[in-house]
Structure formats: structure tokens, C-alpha cells
C-alpha positions in Angstrom: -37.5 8.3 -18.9 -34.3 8.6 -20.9 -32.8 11.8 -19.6 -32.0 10.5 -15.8 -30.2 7.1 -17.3 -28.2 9.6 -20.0 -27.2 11.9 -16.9 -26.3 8.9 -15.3 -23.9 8.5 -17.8 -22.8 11.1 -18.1 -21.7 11.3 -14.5 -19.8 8.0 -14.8 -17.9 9.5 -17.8 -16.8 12.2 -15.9 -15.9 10.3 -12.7 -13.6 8.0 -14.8 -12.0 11.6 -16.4 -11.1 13.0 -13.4 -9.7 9.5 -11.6 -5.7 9.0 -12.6 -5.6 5.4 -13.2 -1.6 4.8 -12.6 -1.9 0.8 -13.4 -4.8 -1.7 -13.5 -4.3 -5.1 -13.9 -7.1 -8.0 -14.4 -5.1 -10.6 -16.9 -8.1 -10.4 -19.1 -5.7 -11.1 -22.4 -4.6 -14.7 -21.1 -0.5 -15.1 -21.5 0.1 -11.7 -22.4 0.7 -11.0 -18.7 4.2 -12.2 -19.4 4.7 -9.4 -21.3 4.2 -6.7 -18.7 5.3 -8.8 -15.6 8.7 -9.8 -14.8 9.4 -12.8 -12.9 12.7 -12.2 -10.7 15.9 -14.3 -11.3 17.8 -13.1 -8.2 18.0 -16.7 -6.8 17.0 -19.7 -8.8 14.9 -21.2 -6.1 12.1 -18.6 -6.6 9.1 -20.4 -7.3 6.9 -19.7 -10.6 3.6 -17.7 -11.3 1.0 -19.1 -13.4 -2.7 -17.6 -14.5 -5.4 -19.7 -13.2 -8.9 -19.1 -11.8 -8.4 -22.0 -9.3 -10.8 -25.0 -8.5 -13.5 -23.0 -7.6 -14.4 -19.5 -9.4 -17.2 -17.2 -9.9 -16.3 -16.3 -14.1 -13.9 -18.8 -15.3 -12.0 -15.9 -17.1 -12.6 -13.0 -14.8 -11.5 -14.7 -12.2 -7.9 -16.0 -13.4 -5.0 -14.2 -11.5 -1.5 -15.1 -11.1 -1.1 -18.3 -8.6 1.6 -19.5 -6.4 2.8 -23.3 -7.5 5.0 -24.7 -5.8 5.3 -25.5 -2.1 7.8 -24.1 0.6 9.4 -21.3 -1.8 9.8 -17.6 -2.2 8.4 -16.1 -4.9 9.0 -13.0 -6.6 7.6 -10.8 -9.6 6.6 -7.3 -10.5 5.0 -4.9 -13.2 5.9 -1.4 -14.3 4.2 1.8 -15.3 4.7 5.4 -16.0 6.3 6.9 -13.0 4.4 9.4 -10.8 4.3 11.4 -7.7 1.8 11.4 -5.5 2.2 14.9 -3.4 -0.9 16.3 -2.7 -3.1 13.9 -3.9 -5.1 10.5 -2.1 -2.9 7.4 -3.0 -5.6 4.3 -3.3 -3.9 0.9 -3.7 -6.3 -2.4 -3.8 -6.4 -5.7 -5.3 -7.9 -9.3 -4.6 -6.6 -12.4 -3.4 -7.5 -16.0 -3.1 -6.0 -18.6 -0.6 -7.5 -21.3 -2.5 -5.7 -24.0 -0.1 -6.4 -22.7 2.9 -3.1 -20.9 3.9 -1.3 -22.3 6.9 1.8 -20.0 6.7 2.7 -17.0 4.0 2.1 -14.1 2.9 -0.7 -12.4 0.2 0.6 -8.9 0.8 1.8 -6.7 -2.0 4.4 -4.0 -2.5 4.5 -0.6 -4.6 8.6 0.2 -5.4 9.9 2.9 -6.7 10.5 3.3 -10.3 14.5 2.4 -10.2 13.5 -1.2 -9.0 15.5 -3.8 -10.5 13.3 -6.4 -11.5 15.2 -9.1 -12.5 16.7 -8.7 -9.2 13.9 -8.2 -7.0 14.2 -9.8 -3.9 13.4 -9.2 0.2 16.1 -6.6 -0.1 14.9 -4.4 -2.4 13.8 -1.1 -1.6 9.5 -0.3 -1.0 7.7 2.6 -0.4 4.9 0.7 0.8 3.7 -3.2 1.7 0.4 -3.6 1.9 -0.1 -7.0 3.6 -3.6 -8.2 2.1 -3.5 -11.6 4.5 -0.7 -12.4 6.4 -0.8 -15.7 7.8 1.3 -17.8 10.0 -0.1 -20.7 12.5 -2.9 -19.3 15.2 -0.6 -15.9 16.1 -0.4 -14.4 13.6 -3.7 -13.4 11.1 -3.1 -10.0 10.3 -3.1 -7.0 7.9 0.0 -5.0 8.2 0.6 -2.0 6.0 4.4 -0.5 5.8 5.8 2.1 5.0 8.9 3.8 3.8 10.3 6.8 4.8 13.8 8.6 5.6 15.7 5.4 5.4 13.4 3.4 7.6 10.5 1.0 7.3 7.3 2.1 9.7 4.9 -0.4 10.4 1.0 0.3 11.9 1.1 -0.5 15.4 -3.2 -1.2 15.8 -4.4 -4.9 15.3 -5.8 -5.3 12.1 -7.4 -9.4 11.5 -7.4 -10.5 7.8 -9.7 -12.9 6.3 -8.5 -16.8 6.9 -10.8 -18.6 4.8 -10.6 -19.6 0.9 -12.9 -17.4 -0.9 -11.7 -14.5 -2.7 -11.3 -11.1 -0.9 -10.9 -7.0 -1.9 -8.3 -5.1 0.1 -8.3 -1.8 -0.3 -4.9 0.6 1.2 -5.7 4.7 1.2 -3.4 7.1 2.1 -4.6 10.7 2.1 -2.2 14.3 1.8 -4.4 15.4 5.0 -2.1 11.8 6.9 -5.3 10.1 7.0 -5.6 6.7 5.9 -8.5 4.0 5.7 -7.8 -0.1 4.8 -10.7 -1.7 3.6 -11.8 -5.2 3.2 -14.3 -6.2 1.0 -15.4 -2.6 0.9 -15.8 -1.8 4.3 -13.0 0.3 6.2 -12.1 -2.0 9.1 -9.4 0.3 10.5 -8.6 4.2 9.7 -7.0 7.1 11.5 -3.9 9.4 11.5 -0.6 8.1 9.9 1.1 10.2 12.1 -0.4 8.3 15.7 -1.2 4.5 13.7 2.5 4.4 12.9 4.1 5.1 16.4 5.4 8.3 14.7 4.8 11.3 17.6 8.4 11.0 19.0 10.1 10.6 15.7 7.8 13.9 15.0 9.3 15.6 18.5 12.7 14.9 16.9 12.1 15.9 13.9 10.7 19.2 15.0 13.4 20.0 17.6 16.1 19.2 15.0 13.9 21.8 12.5 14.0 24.4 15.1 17.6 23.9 15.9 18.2 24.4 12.0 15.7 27.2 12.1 17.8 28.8 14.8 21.3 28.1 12.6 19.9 29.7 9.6 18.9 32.3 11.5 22.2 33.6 12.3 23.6 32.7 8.8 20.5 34.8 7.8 21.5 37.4 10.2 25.2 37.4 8.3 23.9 38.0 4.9 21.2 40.7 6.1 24.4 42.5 7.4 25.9 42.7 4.3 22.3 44.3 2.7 20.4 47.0 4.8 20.8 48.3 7.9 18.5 50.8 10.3 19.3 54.3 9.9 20.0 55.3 13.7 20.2 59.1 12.9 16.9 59.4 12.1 14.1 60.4 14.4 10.7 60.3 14.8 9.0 62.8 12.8 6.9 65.6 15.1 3.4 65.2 14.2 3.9 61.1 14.6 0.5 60.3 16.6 1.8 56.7 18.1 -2.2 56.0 18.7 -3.4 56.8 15.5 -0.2 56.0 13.5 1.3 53.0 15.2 4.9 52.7 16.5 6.9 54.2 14.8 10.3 52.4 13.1 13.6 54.3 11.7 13.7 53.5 8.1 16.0 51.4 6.5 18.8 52.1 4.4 20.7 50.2 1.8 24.2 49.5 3.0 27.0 50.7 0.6 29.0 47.5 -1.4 32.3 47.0 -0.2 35.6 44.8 -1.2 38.0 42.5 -0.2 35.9 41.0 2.8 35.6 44.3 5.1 32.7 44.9 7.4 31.5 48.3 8.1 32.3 48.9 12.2 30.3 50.8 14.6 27.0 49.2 13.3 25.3 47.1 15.9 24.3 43.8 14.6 20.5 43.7 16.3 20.0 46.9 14.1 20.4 44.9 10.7 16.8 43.5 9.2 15.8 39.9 9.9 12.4 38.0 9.6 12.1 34.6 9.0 8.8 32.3 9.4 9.5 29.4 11.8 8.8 25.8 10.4 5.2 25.8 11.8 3.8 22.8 9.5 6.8 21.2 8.9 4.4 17.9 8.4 4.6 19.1 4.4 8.1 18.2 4.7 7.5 15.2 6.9 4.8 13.5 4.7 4.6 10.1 5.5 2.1 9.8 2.4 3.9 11.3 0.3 6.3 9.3 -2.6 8.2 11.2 -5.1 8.9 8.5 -8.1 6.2 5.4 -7.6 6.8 3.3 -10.7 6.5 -0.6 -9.9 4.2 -3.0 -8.3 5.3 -6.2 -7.4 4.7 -9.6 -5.4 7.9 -10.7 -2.8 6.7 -13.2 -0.7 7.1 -16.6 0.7 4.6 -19.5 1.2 4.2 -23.1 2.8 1.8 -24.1 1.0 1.0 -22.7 -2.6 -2.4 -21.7 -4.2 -2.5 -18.0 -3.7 -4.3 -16.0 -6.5 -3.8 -12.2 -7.2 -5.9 -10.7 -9.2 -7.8 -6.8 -9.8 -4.4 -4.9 -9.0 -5.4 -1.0 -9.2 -3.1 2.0 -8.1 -5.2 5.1 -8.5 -5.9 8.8 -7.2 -9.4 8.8 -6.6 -11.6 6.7 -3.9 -14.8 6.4 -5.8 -12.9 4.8 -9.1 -11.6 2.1 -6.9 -14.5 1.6 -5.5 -16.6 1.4 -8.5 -13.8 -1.2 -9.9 -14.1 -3.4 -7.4 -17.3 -3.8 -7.2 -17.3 -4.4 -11.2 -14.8 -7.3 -10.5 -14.4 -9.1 -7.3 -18.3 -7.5 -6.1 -19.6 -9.4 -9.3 -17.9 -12.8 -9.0 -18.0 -13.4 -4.9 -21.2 -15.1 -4.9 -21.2 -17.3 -8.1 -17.9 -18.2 -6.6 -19.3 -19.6 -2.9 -22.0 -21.1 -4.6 -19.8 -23.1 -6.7 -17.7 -24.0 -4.1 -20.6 -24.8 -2.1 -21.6 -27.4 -5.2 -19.0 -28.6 -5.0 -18.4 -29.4 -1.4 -21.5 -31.2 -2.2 -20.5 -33.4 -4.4 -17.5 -34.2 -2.6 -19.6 -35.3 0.4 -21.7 -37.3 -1.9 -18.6 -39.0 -3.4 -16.9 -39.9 -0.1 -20.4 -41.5 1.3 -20.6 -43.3 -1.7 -16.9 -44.8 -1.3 -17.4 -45.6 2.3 -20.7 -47.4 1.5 -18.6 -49.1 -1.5 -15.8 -49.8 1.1 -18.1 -51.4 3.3 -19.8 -53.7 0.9 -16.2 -54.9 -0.4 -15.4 -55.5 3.5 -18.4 -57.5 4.6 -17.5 -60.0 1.2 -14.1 -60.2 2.1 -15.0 -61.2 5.5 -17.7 -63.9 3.8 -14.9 -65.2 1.6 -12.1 -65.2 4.8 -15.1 -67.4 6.7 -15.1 -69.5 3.7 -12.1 -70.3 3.8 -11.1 -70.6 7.3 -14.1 -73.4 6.8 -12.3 -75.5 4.6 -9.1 -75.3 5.8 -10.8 -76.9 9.2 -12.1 -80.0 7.2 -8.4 -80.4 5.7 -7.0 -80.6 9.1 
């Protein structure tokens, strides 16, 4: 009965070998998180980070993250890790988040920066490859995931409707972005939107541009191409098709080519036809390698830029990572083991607060039906006086 729980394993071992964990976060080690994060000083009104598990939690300890404190500020703070590229591989970015006090207005998104982020300096200006808005929440409009990105210069956001999660309880967002331009966003584990970066992102006309400008370069180089072919081989036009040349069972036939002799001082050969000289270059079929939209050359930061009304917001389970199942497998090992214990404490305790506020209205209304004997009392006596 051992064998299948030892191959088991053995699979998990080897799941978590092949998976590239770029940076993982659950503040397990209390106040060391100050450590590794850096809180920005760009302006001095940024409010402050602290680690808490909140007023209601699942594991005391499992459950602390870093929390918003003060009301009606922005708030900004990052981590960094070993730089990386992630061409050619699947890009998963997830993490939990909390809006304890029930957010009115703010954000709970996230952003991944480039290595050369100045973090003592981070602010709303600073350059992102990607924001992945976990909850963003304004009034009634506005309830919505967004996920950004970052490429040639601009900032491309998805254009399909994606609703976030408005209530208090903790919740797992999952961002992945795929080298095939596919992409899913999860919540909770479940993919509530996916498709093709390319489409999601509003992208086809930039793509129509960006392929007519490729095969107007395409056509430049071609003639620059040309030029340097002419100053290599060229068709030798005195030669002639051998006479037992059988065009069905040989092909067609092509004069051979010759090496063209070197020459100084800038002088051309003359007489020599230019559509003679060699010249083949491959179009820019899939010029989508060089138009990657999932693609980011020098990830190195992860970071929280953000503003809220009211403050409360936990973030917790941050995990940048190559491989789908990993993340998967992490989150249900943290938020998928602490979302239950955590409703049903909040449940206890919307209990007790019930309980409580009965119990003071009851007490109110005792003390008011005394007072009212006592103000009859008086008003008694005060009519014998007169």
C-alpha cells in the first residue's frame, strides 16, 4: 500500500523541480518582511504597510499579510528578486487579497517592474510591465479586474468586462500569460475570463501597422540587400544550357553563379544587369515573435502602487512563477486551506456582534423606561409645590 503514496511523491518532487519559482512571498518570518520590501519615500504622504491577519482570519499566522492603515492615502512599496526573462516560457502571477473593511473606493491590484525600478522612488510614474488589478473598486461603476500591460512605449489594457469579488473575505487571483498569446485570469481557481492577447487587448490594428511597417522595412532591406549581393556573385550570362538537359526530368534549368572579382576605390562593374545578381530573403511571416505582447526581457520587482479611501487591504501569497500547476498547487496549500476557517470565524463573530447589540438595546430600553419612572416622579412633586 506504500508504493502509490511513494510515487506520489515522487511526482510532487519532480513537479516542484521543474517549476521556476521567481519570488514567493507569505511573511511567514513576522518583521523580517522589512528586510526584503521597500517602502517608497517619493512623497511623504504615502501611507504605511503593516503585517496583520485582520479581525477575522482562517490561521492567525498564515494569514498575516501586509495591510493598508491609514485612510484617504496612496501607498507604495515593492520587493526584489533575481532578474529573468520570460521569452518562451508561461508567465503565472497570483496572490491573495483581503478587503477586510469592505472597500468603497481603491485599488488591490499589483504590479511586476522591471528590474531597474527605483524603489525608493516608486510612485504612479514608474515604469510596469504589467498591473494586475486583483479588485478594483470605485462606488457602483466600477467593480472590475483589469490586467495591463506594457509594451513599445505604451500601456494596453483588456477591453472584455471582467467583475471582481466586492465582499470582505479573502480571495486568489491568478494572471497567465502564455508564449502561444494566450492568457487565462483566475479567481479563486477558476478561469473567469481567457483568450488571445492579441484580440483581448484591442491589438489587431496596432498588428496591421505593425505588419505594413515590417513589410515596408522588408521591402528597404531588400534593395540594400540587393546592393550588397551586387558587390558578391552574379549570374554568369554566357553560359548555356547543357544539351542533354531533360527540363521534365531535370527541372528548369538556371545559369550558374559566379563569384564577382574584388575591386577598389568604390567602382562598380558596368554592363551587368542588376535583376541578374542573387537575392532571397524570407518575408517577416510570424513577425508575432517580435511582437510578443507576453514577452518581458528583464522582470526583477514586484510591488504595491495604489490608492485607497478607506484602509484595511491585506496582501498576502505573492508568487511569480513559470509553471501553472505549481501555482496552483500553492494556492490551494495557502489561501485553499484558510478560506473556510476564515468565514466561519467571521460568521462567529457576526454572531456575537448581533448578540451584543440586542443585549444593549434591551439594556437601553430598561434604562429608558426608569428614566421615564423617575421623570414622572418628579414632574409629580413639582405639581404639589406649585
Amino acid at each position: 500500500m506504500a508504493a502509490p503514496w511513494v510515487l506520489f511523491c515522487a511526482v510532487c518532487v519532480l513537479r516542484v523541480v521543474l517549476a521556476t519559482v521567481y519570488f514567493q512571498e507569505e511573511f511567514l518570518d513576522g518583521e523580517r518582511w522589512r528586510n526584503r520590501w521597500v517602502q517608497s519615500t517619493n512623497d511623504s504622504q504615502f501611507g504605511h504597510f503593516r503585517l496583520s491577519s485582520g479581525k477575522f482570519y482562517g490561521h492567525k499566522e498564515k494569514d498575516k499579510g501586509l495591510q493598508t492603515t491609514q485612510n484617504g492615502r496612496f501607498y507604495a512599496i515593492s520587493a526584489r528578486f533575481k532578474p529573468f526573462s520570460n521569452k518562451g516560457k508561461t508567465l503565472v502571477i497570483q496572490y491573495t487579497v483581503k478587503h477586510e473593511q469592505k472597500m468603497d473606493c481603491g485599488g488591490g491590484y499589483i504590479k511586476i517592474f522591471p528590474s531597474d525600478v527605483d524603489q525608493k522612488n516608486l510612485s504612479g510614474k514608474s515604469q510596469y510591465y504589467v498591473m494586475f488589478v486583483g479588485p478594483d473598486i470605485c462606488g457602483f461603476d466600477i467593480k472590475k479586474v483589469h490586467v495591463i500591460l506594457h509594451f513599445k512605449n505604451q500601456y494596453h489594457s483588456n477591453k472584455k468586462p471582467i467583475r471582481c469579488k466586492v465582499d470582505g473575505f479573502t480571495h486568489l487571483y491568478t494572471l497567465i500569460l502564455r508564449p502561444d498569446l494566450t492568457y487565462e485570469v483566475k479567481i479563486d481557481g477558476q478561469v473567469i475570463e481567457s483568450g488571445s492577447i492579441e484580440y483581448d487587448w484591442n491589438l489587431t490594428s496596432l498588428k496591421k501597422m505593425e505588419k505594413s511597417s515590417a513589410e515596408s522595412k522588408d521591402w528597404e532591406q531588400e534593395e540594400e540587400d540587393k546592393l550588397q549581393d551586387w558587390e558578391k556573385h552574379f549570374l554568369d550570362a554566357s553560359a548555356s544550357k547543357p544539351s542533354d538537359w531533360n527540363s521534365e526530368l531535370d527541372g528548369d534549368w538556371q545559369a550558374p553563379m559566379l563569384q564577382k572579382p574584388p575591386y577598389q576605390d568604390g567602382l562598380k562593374p558596368e554592363g551587368i544587369d542588376k535583376d541578374v545578381w542573387l537575392h532571397q530573403k524570407m518575408k517577416n511571416t510570424n513577425y508575432l515573435t517580435e511582437y510578443d505582447l507576453s514577452e518581458f526581457e528583464n522582470i526583477g520587482a514586484i510591488g504595491l502602487e495604489l490608492w485607497q479611501v478607506r484602509s484595511g487591504t491585506i496582501f498576502d501569497n505573492f508568487l511569480i512563477t513559470d509553471d501553472e500547476e505549481y501555482a496552483e498547487n500553492f494556492g490551494k496549500a495557502t489561501w485553499g486551506e484558510t478560506k473556510d476557517p476564515e468565514r466561519e470565524m467571521d460568521a462567529i463573530q457576526a454572531k456575537e456582534e448581533v448578540k451584543k447589540a440586542r443585549e444593549e438595546d434591551e439594556e437601553d430600553l430598561l434604562m429608558g423606561r426608569f428614566d421615564g419612572r423617575e421623570n414622572n416622579f418628579r414632574r409629580f412633586h413639582k405639581r404639589d409645590e406649585l
